[in-house]
TORROBA-868887 format. One line per field, with one value per residue (C-alpha): residue number from 1; residue in one letter; x, y, z. Coordinates in nm, 4 decimals. Example, Ala and Ser with C-alpha at 12.3 -4.5 7.8 and 13.67 -1.06 7.14 Angstrom:
residues 2
num	[1|2]
residuo	[A|S]
px	[1.2300|1.3670]
py	[-0.4500|-0.1060]
pz	[0.7800|0.7140]
end
This chain:
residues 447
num	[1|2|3|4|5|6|7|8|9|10|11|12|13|14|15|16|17|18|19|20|21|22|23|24|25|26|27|28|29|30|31|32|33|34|35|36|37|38|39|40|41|42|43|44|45|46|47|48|49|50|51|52|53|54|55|56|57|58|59|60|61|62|63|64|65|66|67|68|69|70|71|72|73|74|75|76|77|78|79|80|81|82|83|84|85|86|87|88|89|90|91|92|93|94|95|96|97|98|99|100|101|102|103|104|105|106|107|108|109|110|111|112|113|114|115|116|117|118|119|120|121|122|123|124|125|126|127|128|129|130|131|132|133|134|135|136|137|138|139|140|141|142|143|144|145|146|147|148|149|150|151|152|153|154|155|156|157|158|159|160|161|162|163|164|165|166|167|168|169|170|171|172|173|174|175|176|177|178|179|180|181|182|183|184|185|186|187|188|189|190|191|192|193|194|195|196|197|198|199|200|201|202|203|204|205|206|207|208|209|210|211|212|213|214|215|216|217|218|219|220|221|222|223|224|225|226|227|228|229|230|231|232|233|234|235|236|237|238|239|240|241|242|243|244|245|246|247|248|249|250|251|252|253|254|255|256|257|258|259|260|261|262|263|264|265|266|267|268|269|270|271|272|273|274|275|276|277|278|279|280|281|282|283|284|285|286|287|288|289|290|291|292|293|294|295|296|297|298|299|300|301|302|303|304|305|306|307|308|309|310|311|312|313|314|315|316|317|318|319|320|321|322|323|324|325|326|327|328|329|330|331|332|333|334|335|336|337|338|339|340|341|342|343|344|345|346|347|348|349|350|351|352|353|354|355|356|357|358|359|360|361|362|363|364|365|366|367|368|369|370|371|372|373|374|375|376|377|378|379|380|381|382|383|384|385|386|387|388|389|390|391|392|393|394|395|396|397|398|399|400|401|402|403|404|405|406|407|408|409|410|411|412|413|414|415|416|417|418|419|420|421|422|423|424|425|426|427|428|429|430|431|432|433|434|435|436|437|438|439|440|441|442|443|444|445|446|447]
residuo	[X|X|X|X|X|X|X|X|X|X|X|X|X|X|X|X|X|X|X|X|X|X|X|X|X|X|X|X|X|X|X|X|X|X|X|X|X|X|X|X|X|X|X|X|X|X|X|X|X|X|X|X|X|X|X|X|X|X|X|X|X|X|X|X|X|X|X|X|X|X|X|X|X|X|X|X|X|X|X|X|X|X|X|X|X|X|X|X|X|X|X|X|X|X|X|X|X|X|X|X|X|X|X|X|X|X|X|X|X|X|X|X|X|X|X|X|X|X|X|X|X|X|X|X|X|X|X|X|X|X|X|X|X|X|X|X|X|X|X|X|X|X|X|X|X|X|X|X|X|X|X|X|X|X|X|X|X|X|X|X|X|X|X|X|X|X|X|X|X|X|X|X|X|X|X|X|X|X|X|X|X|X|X|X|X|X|X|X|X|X|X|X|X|X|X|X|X|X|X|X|X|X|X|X|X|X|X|X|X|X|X|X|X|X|X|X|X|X|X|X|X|X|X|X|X|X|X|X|X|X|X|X|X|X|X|X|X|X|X|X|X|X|X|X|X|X|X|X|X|X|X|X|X|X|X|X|X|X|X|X|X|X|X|X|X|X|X|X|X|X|X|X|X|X|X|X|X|X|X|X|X|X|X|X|X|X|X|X|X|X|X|X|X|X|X|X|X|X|X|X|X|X|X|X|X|X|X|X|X|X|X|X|X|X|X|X|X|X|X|X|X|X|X|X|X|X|X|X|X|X|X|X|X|X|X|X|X|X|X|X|X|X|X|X|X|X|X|X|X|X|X|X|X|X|X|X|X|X|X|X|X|X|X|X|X|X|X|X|X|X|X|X|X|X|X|X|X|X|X|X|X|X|X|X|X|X|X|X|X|X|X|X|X|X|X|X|X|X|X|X|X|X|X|X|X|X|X|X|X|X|X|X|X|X|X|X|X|X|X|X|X|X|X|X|X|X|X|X|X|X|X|X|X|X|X|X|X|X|X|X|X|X|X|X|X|X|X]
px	[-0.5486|-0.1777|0.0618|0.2982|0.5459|0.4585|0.4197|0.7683|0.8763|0.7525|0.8219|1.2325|1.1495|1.0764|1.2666|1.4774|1.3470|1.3683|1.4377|1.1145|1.0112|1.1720|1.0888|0.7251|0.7684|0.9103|0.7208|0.3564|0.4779|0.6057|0.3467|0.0616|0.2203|0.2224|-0.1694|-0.2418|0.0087|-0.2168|-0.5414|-0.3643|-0.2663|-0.4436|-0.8087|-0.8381|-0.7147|-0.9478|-1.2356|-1.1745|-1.0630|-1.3551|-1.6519|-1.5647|-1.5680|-1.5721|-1.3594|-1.6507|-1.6737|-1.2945|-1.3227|-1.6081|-1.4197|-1.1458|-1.3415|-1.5447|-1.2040|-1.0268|-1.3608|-1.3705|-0.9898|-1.0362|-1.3136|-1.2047|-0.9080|-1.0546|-1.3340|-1.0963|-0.7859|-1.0267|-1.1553|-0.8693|-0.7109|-1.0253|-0.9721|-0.5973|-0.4973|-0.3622|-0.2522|-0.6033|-0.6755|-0.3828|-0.3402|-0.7591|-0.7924|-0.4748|-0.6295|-0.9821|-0.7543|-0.6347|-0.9717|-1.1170|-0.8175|-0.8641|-1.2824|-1.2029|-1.0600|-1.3924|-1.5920|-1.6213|-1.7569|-1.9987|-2.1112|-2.1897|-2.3503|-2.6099|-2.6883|-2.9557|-2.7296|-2.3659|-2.4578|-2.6103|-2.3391|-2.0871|-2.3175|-2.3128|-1.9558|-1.8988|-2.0925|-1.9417|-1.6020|-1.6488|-1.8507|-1.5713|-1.3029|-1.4711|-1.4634|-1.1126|-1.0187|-1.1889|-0.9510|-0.6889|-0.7090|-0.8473|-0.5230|-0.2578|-0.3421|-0.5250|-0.3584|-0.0203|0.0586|-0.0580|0.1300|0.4452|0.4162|0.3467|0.6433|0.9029|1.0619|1.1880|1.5227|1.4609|1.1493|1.3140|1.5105|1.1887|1.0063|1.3173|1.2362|0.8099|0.9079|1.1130|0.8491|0.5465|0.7874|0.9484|0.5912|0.5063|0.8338|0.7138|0.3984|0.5060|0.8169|0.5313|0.2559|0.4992|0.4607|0.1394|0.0553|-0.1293|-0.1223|-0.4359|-0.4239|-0.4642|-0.1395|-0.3285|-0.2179|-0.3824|-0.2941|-0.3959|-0.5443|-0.7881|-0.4216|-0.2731|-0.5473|-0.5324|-0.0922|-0.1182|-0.4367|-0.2481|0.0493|-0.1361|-0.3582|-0.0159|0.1051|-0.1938|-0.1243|0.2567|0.0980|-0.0827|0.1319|0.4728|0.3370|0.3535|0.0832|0.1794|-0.0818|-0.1569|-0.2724|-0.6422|-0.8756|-1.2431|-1.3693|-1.6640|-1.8432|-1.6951|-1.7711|-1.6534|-1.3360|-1.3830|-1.4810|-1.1710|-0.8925|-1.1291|-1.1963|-1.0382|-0.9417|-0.7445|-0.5286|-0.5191|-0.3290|-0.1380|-0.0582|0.2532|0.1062|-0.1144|0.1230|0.3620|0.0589|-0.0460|0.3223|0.2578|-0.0760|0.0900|0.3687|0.1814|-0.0809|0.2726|0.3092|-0.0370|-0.0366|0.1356|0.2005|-0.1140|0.0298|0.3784|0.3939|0.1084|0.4234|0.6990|0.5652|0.4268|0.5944|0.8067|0.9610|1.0381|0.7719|0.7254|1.0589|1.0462|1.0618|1.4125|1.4666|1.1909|1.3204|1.6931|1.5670|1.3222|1.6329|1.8479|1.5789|1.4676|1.8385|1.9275|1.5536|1.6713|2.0109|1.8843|1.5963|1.8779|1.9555|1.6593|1.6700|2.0240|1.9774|1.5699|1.2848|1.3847|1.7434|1.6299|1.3414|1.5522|1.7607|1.4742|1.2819|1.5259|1.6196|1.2323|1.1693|1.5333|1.3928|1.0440|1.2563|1.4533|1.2006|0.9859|1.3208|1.4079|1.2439|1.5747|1.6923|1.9662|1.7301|1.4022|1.6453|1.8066|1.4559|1.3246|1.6035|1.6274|1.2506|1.1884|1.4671|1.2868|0.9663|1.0543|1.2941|1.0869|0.8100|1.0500|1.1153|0.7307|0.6450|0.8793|0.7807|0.4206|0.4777|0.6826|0.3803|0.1113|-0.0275|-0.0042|-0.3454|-0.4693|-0.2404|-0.4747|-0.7088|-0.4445|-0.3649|-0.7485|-0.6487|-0.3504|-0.5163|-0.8192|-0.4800|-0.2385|-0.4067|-0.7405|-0.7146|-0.4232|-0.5803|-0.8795|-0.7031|-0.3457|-0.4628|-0.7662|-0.4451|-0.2587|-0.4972|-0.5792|-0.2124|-0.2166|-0.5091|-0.4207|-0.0666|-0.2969|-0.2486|-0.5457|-0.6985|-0.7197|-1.0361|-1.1786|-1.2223|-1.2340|-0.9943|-0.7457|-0.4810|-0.2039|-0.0087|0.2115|0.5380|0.4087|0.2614|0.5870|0.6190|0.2910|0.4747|0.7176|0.5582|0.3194|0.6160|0.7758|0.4861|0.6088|0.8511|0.6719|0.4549|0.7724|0.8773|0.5731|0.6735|0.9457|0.8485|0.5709|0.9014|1.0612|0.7701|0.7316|1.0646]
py	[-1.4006|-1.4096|-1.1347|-1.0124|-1.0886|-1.4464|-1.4287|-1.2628|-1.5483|-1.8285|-1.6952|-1.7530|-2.1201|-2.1517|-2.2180|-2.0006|-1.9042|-2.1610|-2.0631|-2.1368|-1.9269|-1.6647|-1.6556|-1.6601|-1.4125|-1.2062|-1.3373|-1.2460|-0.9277|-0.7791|-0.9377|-0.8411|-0.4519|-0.4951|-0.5622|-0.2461|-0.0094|-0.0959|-0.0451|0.2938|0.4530|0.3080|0.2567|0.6066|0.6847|0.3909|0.5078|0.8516|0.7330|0.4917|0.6107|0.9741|0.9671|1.3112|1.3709|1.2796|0.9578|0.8623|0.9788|0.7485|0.4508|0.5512|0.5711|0.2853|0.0548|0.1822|0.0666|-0.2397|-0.3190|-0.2191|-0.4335|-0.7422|-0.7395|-0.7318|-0.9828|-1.2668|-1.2487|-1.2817|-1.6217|-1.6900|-1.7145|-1.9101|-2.1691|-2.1851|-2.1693|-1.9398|-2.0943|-2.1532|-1.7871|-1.6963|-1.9268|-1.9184|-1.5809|-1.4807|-1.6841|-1.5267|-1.1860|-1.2173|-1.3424|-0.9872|-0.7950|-0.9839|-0.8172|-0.5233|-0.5623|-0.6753|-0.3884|-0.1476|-0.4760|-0.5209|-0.1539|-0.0621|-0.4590|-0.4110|-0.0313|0.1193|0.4338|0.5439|0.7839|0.4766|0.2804|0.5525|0.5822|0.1889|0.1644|0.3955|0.1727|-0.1600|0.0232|0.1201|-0.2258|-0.4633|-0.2263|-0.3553|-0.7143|-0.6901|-0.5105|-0.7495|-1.0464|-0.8630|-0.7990|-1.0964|-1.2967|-0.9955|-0.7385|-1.0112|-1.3657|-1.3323|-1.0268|-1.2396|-1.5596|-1.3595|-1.2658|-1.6858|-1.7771|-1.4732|-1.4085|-1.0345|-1.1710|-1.1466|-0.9603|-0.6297|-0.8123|-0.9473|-0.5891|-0.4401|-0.6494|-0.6047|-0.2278|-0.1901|-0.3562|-0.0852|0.1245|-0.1086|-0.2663|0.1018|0.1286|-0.1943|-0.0443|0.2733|0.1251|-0.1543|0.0576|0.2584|-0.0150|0.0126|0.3559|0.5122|0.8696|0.9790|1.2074|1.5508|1.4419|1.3344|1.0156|0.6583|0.3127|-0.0569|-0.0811|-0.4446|-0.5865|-0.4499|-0.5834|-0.9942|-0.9527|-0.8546|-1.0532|-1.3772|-1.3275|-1.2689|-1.6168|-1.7767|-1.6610|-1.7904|-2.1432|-2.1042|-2.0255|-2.3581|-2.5412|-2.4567|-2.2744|-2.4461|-2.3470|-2.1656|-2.3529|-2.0582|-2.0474|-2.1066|-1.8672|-1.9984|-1.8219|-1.6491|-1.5676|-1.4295|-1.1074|-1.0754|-1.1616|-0.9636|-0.6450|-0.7503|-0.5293|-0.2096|-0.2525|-0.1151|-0.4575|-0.5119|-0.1883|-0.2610|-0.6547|-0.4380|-0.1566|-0.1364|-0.2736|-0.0009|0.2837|0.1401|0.1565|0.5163|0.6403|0.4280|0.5979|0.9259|0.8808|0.7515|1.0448|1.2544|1.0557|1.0874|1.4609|1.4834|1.1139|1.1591|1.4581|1.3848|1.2623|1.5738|1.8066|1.6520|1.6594|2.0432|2.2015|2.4473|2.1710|1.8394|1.8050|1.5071|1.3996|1.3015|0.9202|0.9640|1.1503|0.9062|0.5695|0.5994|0.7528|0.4375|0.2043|0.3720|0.4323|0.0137|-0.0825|0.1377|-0.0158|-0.3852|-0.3751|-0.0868|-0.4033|-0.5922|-0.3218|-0.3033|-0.6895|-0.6345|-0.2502|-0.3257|-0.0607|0.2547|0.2742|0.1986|0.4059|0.7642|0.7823|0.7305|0.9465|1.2267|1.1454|1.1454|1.5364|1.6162|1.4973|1.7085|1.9786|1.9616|1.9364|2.2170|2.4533|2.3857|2.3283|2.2553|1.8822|1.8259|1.9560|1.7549|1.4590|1.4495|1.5621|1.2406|1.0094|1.1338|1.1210|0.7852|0.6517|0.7568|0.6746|0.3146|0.2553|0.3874|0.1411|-0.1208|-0.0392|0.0236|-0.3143|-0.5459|-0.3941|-0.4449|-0.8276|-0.8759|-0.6969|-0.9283|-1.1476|-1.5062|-1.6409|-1.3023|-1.2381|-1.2229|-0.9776|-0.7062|-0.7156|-0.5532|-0.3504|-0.2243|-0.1329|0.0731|0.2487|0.2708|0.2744|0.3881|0.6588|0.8233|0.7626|0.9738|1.2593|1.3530|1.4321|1.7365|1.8604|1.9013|1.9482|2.2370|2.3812|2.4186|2.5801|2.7909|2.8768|3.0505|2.7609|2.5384|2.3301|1.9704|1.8827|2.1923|2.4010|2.1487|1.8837|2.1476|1.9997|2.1918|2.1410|2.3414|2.2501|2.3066|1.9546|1.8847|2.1080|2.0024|1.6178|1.6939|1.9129|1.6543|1.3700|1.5171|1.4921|1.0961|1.1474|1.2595|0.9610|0.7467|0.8894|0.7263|0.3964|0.4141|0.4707|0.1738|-0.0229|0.0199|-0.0304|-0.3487|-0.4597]
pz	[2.4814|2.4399|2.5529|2.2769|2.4744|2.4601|2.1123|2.0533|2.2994|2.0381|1.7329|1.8455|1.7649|1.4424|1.1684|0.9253|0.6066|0.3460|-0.0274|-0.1359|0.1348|-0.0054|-0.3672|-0.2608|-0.0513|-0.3371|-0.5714|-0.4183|-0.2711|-0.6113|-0.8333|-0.5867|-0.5449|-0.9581|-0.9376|-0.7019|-0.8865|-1.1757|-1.0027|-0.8345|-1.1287|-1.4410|-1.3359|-1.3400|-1.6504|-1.7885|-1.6126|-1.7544|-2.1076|-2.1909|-2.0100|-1.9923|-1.6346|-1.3959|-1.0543|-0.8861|-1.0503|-0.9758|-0.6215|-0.5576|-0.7475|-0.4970|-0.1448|-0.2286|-0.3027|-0.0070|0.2167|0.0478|0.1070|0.5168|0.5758|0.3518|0.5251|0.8694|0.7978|0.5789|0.8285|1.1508|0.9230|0.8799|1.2230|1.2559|1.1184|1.1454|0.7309|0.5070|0.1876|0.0753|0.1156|-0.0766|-0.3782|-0.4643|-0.3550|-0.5925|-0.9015|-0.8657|-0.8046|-1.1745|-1.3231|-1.2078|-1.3839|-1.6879|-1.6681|-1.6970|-2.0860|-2.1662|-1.9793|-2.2888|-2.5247|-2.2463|-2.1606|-2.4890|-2.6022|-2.3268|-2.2936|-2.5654|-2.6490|-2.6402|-2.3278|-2.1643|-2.2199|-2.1086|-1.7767|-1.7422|-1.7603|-1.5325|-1.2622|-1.3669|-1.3436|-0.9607|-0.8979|-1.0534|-0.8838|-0.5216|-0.6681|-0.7665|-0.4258|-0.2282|-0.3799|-0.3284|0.0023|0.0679|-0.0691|-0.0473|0.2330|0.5076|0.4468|0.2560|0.5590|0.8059|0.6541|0.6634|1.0303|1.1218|0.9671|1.0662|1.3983|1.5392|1.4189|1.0209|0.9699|0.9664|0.6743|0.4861|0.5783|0.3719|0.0762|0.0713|0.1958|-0.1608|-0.3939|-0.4313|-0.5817|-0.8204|-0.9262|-1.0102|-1.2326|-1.3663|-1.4327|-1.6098|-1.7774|-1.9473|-2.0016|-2.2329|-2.4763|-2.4402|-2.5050|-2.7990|-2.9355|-3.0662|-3.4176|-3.1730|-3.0090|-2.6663|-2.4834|-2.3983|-2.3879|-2.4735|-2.1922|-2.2174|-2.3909|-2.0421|-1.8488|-1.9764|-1.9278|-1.5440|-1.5244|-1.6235|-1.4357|-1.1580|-1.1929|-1.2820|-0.9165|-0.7478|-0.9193|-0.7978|-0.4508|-0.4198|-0.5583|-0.3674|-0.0466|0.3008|0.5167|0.8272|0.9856|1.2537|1.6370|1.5762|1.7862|1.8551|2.1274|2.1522|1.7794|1.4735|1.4945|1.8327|1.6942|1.4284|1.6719|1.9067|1.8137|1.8115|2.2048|2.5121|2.6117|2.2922|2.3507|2.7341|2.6263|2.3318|2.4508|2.2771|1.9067|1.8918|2.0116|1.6837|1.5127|1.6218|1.4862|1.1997|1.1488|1.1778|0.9527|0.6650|0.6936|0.5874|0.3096|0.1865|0.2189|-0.1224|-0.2458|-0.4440|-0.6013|-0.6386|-0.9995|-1.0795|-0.9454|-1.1004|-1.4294|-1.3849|-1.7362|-1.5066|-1.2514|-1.4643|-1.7502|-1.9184|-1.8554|-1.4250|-1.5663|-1.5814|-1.2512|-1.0472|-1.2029|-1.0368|-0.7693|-0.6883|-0.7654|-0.5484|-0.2087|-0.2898|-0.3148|0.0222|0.2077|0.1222|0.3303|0.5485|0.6706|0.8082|1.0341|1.2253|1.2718|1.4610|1.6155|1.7142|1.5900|1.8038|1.6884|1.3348|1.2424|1.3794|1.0583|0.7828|0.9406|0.9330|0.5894|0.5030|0.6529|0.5028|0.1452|0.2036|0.3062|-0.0247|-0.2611|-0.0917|-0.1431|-0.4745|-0.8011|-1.0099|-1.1324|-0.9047|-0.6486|-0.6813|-0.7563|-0.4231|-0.2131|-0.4144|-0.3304|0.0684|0.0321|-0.0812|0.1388|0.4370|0.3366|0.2000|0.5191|0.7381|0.6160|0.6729|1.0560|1.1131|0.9142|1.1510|1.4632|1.4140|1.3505|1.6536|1.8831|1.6527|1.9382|1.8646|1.7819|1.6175|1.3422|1.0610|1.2304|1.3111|0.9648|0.9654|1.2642|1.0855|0.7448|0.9061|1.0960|0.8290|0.5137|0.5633|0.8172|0.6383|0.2900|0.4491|0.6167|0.4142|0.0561|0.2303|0.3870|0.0868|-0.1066|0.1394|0.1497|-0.2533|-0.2324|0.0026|-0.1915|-0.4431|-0.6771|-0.7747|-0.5289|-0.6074|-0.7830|-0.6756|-1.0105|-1.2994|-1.4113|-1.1799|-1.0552|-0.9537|-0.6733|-0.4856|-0.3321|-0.0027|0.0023|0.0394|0.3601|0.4627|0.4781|0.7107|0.9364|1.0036|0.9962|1.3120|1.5081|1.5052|1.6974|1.9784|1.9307|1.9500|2.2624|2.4253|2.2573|2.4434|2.7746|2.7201|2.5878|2.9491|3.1139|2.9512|2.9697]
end
């Protein structure tokens, strides 16, 4: 097993990014964020438009996906450090990625050709919704969470990743402007003035571009052509970064990891409800668009050069400022329910959050241990994703509840949150900081 510091050691060899490097880089991180900002915030709304769907329905369409995504990711990049490729994972797993986008504008024609009655069909759609949602998940991660993360790491060093983790940092939020900003071409108003959208027209666009990537992939990537790692079986491998052993070689991996874990559980505390708050008739209405687009601009604009930073000042001197500005944002937009206000908690808030990804993202890479990149990018989505995904929205879901507002799917299509989410964020974003503390002392230690 290597040590990460004889991975960090190794990494100083290889070459500088190439151009083509680059625009694939760019290319599969923004096109691939595209795909999930799609699955994030219009599956729902399809599940619920064409199949009548309940809360319950959408909240098992959401558990099962996030599962799916964990334990693809674990299982495919393990494989793949296997048997020492990448590029096979990405470009096939990107094309069949698309093909399972492109389903779902054919899952109403297919629901209602095969079921016996129109509540049938509504019932069947429902469960081809949820089952095609895994399929499409498990592409994705397959191609874009396991092997395109773990492809990254084999071909950065610690002296640009905290520039490339500024870049992939900036892109969930512009693939959900790209999202929104298309969809609005898209949308439909029914005759009592209610709101939905083309969505199997939506479906084939994203679906194609998507397959077009995957084509781009295997025809211009390089394979990284990674550390191969054969012993003992599979599933040991597999198993490997869950045992003592693995956090006794990486000690300092998994303490990133456990302020990485922390800080995203702040972000999921009200992430899930931010747009729900924003458009609440008595803080922005229908008109946040216009206050959320700059305000993604300007925190993507500030993460790309603020990635270059961490590259020069290291992790520790880096991820101090977003994560004031971060609490600072929270802060704001708990105090004040005004435009200028929510404006500015958004921008301080998605400049922490997006630079604060950034500085997380690189360090993690340079503490990847050569040889098992593509299962810690498992390790880190059970960690990052999953674990926060679990835990932050009960806790602000809990906090509006407790506000005397509406609890989150608790009465009803209810949801109504309270600007203590907000609070909830940063009260639970300064507990990082005592994490960090103990990266530090294992940093000195080490060094």
């Amino acid at each position: 097993m290597s040590e990460p510091a004889v991975h960090r050691a190794s990494s100083e060899s290889r070459p500088p990014l190439t151009k083509r490097a680059w625009l694939l880089i760019i290319l599969l991180s923004f096109v691939g964020q595209v795909a999930w900002a799609l699955e994030n915030n219009f599956f729902n709304l399809f599940i619920q438009d064409a199949f009548n769907a309940s809360l319950s329905d959408v909240a098992l369409m959401v558990s099962a996906s996030a599962l799916t995504a964990a334990a693809t990711t674990l299982l495919v990049g393990a494989w793949s450090d296997r048997v020492g490729r990448r590029k096979v994972f990405i470009g096939v797993g990107t094309i069949l990625w698309g093909a399972s986008i492109i389903v779902f504008a054919y899952l109403q024609t297919i629901s209602f050709a095969l079921a016996s009655s129109t509540a049938a069909a509504m019932a069947f759609g429902v469960t081809l919704t949820i089952v095609f949602d895994c399929v499409m998940t498990f592409f994705g991660s397959l191609a874009n969470d396991s092997c395109f993360n773990a492809w990254v790491t084999d071909i950065t060093t610690d002296k640009n990743r905290g520039k490339v983790e500024g870049v992939n940092s900036a892109m969930p939020l512009l693939a959900m402007l790209a999202v929104f900003g298309g969809a609005m071409f898209l949308m439909i108003v029914r005759p009592d003035g209610t709101v939905t959208y083309d969505y199997p027209l939506f479906f084939i666009i994203i679906g194609c571009a998507v397959i077009l990537l995957g084509v781009v992939v295997l025809v211009l990537m390089k394979d990284s052509a990674p550390e191969r790692t054969e012993t003992g079986g599979y599933l040991a491998s597999v198993f490997y970064g869950f045992r003592p052993r693995a956090w006794a070689e990486n000690r300092l991996l998994y303490l990133v990891l456990l302020a990485y874990l922390v800080f995203a559980t702040a972000l999921q505390v009200f992430m899930p409800y931010y747009v729900l708050y924003l458009r609440l008739p008595y803080i922005l209405g229908e008109s946040y668009v216009f206050v959320m687009a700059p305000g993604i601009i300007i925190a993507a604009v500030f993460t790309i050069l603020y990635g270059k930073r961490v590259d020069r000042r290291g992790f520790l001197r880096s991820v101090i400022v977003p994560l004031v500005l971060f609490i600072a944002g929270c802060v704001t937009l708990t105090l004040l329910t005004d435009v200028a206000g929510v404006f500015a908690g958004s921008v301080l808030m998605l400049c922490g959050y997006l630079g604060a990804v950034a500085c997380f993202g690189a360090e993690v890479r340079n503490n990847t241990p050569a040889g098992y990149v593509g299962l810690f990018q498992g390790v880190r989505i059970f960690m990052v994703v999953l674990i926060p995904m679990l835990v932050g929205p009960w806790i602000g879901s809990s906090l509006s509840a407790s506000s005397g507002m509406m609890g989150f799917g608790v009465v009803g299509d209810g949801f109504t949150p309270s600007s203590l989410v907000f609070l909830g964020g940063a009260v639970v974003a300064l507990l990082t900081f005592a994490v960090l503390l103990v990266v530090r002392r294992a940093e000195r230690t080490r060094g």
